[in-house]
N, C-alpha and C positions, 0 to 999 in steps of 0.2 A: 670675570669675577677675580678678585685680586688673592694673591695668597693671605693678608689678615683675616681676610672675610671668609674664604672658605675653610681655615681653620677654624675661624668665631662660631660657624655653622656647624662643623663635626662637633666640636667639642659642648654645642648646644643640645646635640640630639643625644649625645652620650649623658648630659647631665639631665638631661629630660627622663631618658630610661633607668636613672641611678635613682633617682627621685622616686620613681613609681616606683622600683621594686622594694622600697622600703629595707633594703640591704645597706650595710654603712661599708665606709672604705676599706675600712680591714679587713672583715668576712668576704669582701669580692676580693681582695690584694689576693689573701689567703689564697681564695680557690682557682685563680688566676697564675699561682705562682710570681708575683712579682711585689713589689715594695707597696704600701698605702702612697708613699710620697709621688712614687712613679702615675698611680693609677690616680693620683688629685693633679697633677698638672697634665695629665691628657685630658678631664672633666672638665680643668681651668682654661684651656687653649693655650696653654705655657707650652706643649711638645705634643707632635704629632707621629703616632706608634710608626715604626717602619716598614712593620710587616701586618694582615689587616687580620693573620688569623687571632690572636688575642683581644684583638676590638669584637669578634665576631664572637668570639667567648662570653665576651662580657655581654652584648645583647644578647645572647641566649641563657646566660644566668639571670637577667634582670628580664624574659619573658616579652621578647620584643616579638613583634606579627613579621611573617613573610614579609607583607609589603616595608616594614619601616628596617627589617633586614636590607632590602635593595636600596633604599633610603640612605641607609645608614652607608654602604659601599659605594655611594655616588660622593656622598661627602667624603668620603677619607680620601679617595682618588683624586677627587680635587683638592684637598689640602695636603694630601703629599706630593704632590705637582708644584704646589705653592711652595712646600718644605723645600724642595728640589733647584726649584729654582733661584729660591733667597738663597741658596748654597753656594749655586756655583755660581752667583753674581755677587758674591762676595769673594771668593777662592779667584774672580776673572780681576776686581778690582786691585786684590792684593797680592796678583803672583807675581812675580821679577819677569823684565821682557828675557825670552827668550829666542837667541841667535838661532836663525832659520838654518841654518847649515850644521843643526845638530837633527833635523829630521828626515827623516828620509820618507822618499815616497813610494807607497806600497800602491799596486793597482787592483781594482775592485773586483777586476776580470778573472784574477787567480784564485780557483778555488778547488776543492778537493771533495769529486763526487763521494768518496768514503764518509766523510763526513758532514757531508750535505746533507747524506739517507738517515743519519742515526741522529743529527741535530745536536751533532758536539760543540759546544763551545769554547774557546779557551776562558777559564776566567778572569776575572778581573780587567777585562779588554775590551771595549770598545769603539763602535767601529767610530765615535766620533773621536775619538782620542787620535787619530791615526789622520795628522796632515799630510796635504802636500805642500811642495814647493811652488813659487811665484817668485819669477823676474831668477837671474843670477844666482849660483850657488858657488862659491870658494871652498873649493877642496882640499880638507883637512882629513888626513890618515888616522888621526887620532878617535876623532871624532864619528869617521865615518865607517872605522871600525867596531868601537861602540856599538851603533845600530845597526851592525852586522850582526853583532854577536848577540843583539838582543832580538831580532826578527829569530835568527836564528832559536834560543831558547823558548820562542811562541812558537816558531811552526815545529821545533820537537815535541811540547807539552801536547799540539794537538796531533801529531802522530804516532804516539804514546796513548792518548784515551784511544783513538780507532785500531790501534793494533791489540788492545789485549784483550783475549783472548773469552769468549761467550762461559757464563756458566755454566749454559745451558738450555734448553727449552720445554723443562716441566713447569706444567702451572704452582701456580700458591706460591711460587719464589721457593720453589722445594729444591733446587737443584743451581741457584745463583748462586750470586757470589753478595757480598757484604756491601747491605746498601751504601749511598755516601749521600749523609745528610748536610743539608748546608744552612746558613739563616738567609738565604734570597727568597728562597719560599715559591716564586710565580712557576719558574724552569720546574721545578720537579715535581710538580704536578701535572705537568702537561707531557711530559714527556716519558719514553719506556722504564716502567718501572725496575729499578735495582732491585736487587732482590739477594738472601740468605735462606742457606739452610741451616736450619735449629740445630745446634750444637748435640752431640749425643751427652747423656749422661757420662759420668767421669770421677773413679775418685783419684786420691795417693797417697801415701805418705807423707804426713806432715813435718818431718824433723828436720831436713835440711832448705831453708827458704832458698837457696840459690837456684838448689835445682831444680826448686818447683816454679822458679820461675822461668827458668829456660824450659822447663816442660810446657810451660804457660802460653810461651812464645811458639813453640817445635808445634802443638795442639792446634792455633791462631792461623800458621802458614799450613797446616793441613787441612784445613778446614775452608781455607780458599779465601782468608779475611783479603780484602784489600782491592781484592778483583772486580771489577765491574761490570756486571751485564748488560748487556743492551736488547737481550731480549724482552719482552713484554710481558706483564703477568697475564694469569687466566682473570676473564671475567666472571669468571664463577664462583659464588660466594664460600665463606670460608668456614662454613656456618657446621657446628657439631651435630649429633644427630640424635644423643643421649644426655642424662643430666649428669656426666662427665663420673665416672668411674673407673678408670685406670690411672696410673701411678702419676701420670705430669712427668714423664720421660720420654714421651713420644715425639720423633723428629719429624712427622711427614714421609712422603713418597721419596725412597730414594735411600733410605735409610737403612738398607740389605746393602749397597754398597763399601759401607765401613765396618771393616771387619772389629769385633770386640766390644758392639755396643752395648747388645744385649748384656751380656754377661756384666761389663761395667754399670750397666743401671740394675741389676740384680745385685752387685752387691753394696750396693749403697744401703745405709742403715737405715732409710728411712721412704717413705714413700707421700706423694701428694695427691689428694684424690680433687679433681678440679669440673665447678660447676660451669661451664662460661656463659649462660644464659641465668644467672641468677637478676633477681633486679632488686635494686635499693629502693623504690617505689613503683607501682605500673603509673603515678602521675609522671615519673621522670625518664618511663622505658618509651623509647620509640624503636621503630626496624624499617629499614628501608628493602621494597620488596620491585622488582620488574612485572607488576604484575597491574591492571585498574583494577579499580575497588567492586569491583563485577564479580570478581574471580576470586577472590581473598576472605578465607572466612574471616569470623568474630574472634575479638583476643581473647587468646586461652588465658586460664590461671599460669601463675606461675610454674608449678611444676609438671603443665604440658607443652611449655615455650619451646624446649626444646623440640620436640616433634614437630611442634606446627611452624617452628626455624626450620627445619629441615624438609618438611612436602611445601612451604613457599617458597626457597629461597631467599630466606631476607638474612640482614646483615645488621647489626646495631646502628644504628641512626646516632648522632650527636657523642654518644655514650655505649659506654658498655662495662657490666657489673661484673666480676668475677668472685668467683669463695674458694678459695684453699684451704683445703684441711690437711694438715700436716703433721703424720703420725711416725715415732719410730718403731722399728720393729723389733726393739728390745727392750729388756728392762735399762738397760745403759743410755747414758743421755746425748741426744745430739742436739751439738747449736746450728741452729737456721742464722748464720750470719745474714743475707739478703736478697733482696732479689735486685737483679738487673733486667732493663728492656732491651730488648735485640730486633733490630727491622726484619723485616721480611721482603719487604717491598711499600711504595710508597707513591700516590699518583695521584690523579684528580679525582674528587668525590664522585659518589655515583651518581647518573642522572637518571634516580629512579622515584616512584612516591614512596611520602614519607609516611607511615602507621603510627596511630600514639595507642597504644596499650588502654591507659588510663580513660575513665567514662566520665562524660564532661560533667562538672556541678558534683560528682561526687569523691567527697574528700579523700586525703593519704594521711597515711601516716606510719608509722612505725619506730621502734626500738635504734639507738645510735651504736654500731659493731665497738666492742673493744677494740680489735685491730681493724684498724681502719688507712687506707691508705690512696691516694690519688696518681694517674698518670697523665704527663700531655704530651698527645702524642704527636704532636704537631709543630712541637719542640723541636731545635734542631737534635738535641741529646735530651732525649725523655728519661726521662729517671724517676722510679717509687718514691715517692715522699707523702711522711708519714701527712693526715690530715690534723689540725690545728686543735692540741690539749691531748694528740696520742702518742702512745710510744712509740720508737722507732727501733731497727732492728739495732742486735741479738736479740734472740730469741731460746729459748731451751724447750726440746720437745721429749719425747718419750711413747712408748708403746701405752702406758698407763695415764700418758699425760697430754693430750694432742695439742694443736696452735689451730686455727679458724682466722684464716687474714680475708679481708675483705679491699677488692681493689677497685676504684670507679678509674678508668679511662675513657679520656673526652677529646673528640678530632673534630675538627670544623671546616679545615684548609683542603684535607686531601683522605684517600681511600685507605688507609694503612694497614700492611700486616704486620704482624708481630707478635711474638711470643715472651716469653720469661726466663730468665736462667737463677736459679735459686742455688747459693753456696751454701753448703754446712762443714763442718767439723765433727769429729768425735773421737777422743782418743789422742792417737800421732796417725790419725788415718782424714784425710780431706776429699773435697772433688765439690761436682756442681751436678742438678737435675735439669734437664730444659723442661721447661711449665710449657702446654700447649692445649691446641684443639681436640685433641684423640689423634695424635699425630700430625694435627694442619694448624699452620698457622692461625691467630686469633685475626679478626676483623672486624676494622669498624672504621665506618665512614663519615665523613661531614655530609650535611641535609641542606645546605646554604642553598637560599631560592628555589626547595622543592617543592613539590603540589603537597599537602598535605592534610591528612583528612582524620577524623574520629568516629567512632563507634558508638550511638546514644543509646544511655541506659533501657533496655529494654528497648530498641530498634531493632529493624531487618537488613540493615544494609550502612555500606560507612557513608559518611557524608564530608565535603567539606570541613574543616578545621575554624571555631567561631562561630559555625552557623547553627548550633544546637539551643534553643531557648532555655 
């Protein structure tokens, strides 16, 4: 199949599924985070996306079946192969020849078990990139110092990632070091998850910005930004066990370590009380649980999700709703400047079945949140952004006066933890809250290709997904 054609075919099935869900290009740009222009010439076959987790977004907003999900990933694979190739048979026709005696030849046989075990890469490096020589080589000093000194700065970069140093070996990413998110997308799902621990709460003085930003920095390197683990997360889900009633200061296991926390999140003016199992609709909640549908009761109402997250083990599927309610504890006013997303950890989806909440044939609906706000977290840099005709932050809250943000984050690519760090003001006094589980990272995984099944109104048992009359 040639590359025109199996772009003509992605870009066929993508307008096919645009078409039925009766959504126009702006409402999916929107929720997609990216341009209408962008999301009409993937529909058109004009460009083909690089990375397939947005294409998988957008089948899951337009209500696409398991099967035309795999459908849908057969085509893009082959029209980015196609992409790939018209590229570099263009970059081959128009590169300048290049004098063979500027290459040098590396042998295949040297390799370094340290990083064979951990599957470090260098990036941007290839092992096709990396000729050898044929016939006669004139030795130039110039030249073959050069690719001295460039082998050299590959094999330091890659004994630079195998030397430093583990965060550690608690689960949840409770005890790593600072994920490192990339746009390649395939690699870090497959391999040990990086992992962070949630910042403690924090205020200070706001009057002199200099030093608050060397405090910014001194806080960043104490907290271990930059480091990378190589150890693996827990497979164990991330899941709360309550409908979230402590403050959204909680770091996780590990967090008796740093002296000063408590008391810094005491006295911040304000507190968050955080639901993480809330849902925007039960047609739009799914959970993914390790369990067959044998073993798994019926979906609870909304306000026993948490429980029955907690004796399944399940995880949010596709999505996951959150509600902050954010009160001060005085009559004095504090601003909620914003929130930012912080990884935890980052890997392949689970390969568990999928649960839809929602009873087939019967309708949703509900109420649109004033604060309303989306995450992707599948993003290489996820970030709060407000949803389309809402405000965005500051904010002003009060003891008398609360805020109610409402947050939808959606993963399709990979397992994600993460949490939230929320900045306010008040006064000449500042700092930030970390938003979390009851201490543990948030999670939520992508359902791509999972079994998936439904609960029929007034049935005894789940069934297959579609198969309900």
């Amino acid at each position: 199949m040639s590359g025109g054609t199996a772009a003509a075919d992605f870009a066929a099935l993508l307008g096919e599924l645009k078409e039925r869900s009766g959504l126009s290009y702006g409402v999916l740009a929107k929720r997609l985070h990216m341009s209408t222009s962008t999301l009409h010439r993937y529909c058109n076959g004009d460009a083909v996306p690089t990375d397939y987790a947005p294409v998988e977004r957008f089948a899951r907003l337009c209500k696409a079946s398991p099967g035309e999900l795999v459908e849908l990933h057969r085509r893009w694979v082959l029209a980015d192969a196609g992409r790939v190739r018209k590229g570099s048979g263009s970059s081959e026709a128009t590169s300048p020849e290049v004098d063979p005696a500027v290459n040098a030849e590396v042998s295949p046989e040297v390799t370094c078990p340290e990083v064979a075990s951990s599957e470090v890469a260098s990036p941007g490096v290839a092992s096709s990139e990396v000729a050898s020589l044929e016939g006669p080589v004139r030795w130039r000093p110039r030249r073959a110092l050069l690719a001295g000194v460039a082998a050299a700065v590959v094999l330091g970069g890659v004994g630079l990632a195998v030397a430093v140093p583990s965060g550690g070996t608690g689960d949840e990413g409770r005890r790593g070091a600072v994920a490192v998110s990339g746009g390649g997308g395939g690699q870090e799902g497959t391999g040990p998850a990086a992992s962070v621990s949630p910042s403690a709460g924090s205020s200070s003085p706001g009057g002199d910005k200099t030093k608050g930003k060397d405090k910014d920095r001194k806080d960043g390197k104490d907290r271990g930004e930059g480091a990378v683990s190589a150890t693996p997360s827990s497979a164990s889900p991330g899941s709360g066990s309550g409908s979230g009633t402590g403050t959204g200061t909680g770091s996780g296991a590990g967090s008796d370590d740093r002296p000063g926390r408590d008391s810094a999140s005491a006295s911040a003016p304000l507190t968050v009380d955080t639901e993480p199992h809330a849902w925007e609709s039960p047609c739009s909640q799914r959970y993914l649980i390790d369990l067959p549908p044998g073993r798994v009761g019926p979906p609870p109402p909304e306000q026993d999700a948490p429980g029955w997250v907690a004796a399944t083990g399940a995880v949010p599927s596709g999505e996951q709703f959150l509600k902050l309610t954010v009160q001060g504890k005085g009559q004095q006013t504090v601003v909620v400047k914003g929130l930012t997303v912080r990884m935890a950890g980052k890997r392949a989806p689970l390969a568990w079945n999928d649960y839809a909440m929602g009873y087939p044939g019967v309708g949703c609906g509900g109420g649109v949140p004033t604060r309303f706000f989306t995450v992707a977290l599948d993003a290489a840099r996820p970030g709060v952004v407000p949803e389309a005709g809402h405000a965005n932050f500051p904010f002003k809250v009060s003891e008398s006066d609360p805020e109610v943000y409402y947050i939808r984050a959606d993963a399709s690519a990979y397992d994600v933890r993460w949490y939230l760090e929320l900045r306010w003001s008040s006064g000449d006094r500042s700092g930030t809250l970390a938003v979390d589980d009851h201490g543990r990272p948030f999670r939520t995984s992508g359902n791509n290709g999972r079994p998936a099944y439904e609960f029929p109104l007034g049935g005894e048992k789940w069934v297959e997904e579609g198969t309900t009359e």
